[in-house]
N, C-alpha and C positions, 0 to 999 in steps of 0.2 A: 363827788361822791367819796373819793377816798381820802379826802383833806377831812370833813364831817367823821368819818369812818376813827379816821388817830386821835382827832378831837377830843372824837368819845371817850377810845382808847386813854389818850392821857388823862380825861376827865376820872375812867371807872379807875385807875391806877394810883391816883391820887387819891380817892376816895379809899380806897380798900387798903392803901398802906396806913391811912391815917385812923382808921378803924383799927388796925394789927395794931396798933402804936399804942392804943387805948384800953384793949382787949390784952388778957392774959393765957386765955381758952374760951375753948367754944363747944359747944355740946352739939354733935349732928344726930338726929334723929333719923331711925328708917322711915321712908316714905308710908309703907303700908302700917306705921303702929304699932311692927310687931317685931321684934328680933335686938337685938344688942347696940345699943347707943356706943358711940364713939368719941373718944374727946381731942378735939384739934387744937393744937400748938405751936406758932407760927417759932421760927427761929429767929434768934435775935439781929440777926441781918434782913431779913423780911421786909417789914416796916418800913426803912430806910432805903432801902431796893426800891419799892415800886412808889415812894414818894419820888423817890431821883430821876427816877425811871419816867415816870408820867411828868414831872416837870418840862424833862427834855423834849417830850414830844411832845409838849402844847406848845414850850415855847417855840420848836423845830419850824411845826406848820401852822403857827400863827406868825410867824413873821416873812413866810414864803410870801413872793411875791405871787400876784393872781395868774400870771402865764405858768407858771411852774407847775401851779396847785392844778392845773388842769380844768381850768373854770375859762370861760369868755367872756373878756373884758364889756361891758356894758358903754353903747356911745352916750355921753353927753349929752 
């Protein structure tokens, strides 16, 4: 479960840095339609943060061996 869980993790990290990377701004809208928009601005460390960042933990716990990761090895 928690091998799956960083997976993700480094997966969604990966993804969201390489979007910041792309992106310049972003326009957040209120939920209910009504009220003042907001404009987000990642800093320019960002990007590169959660690229590095989410790299490490894929590759961290994909190269765990199976006892580590908390899983039970399957017989033969």
């Amino acid at each position: 479960m928690w091998k799956s869980f960083f997976i993700a993790a480094g997966i969604f990290a990966c993804v969201a840095g390489l979007e910041l990377l792309v992106i310049d701004s972003a326009v957040v809208l209120p939920i209910n339609g009504q009220g003042a928009t907001r404009v987000f601005m990642a800093p320019d460390w960002a990007p590169w943060t959660l690229i590095s960042g989410g790299a490490i933990t894929l590759l961290n716990f994909c190269s765990l061996p199976i006892k580590s990761a908390g899983q039970v090895p399957r017989p033969h």
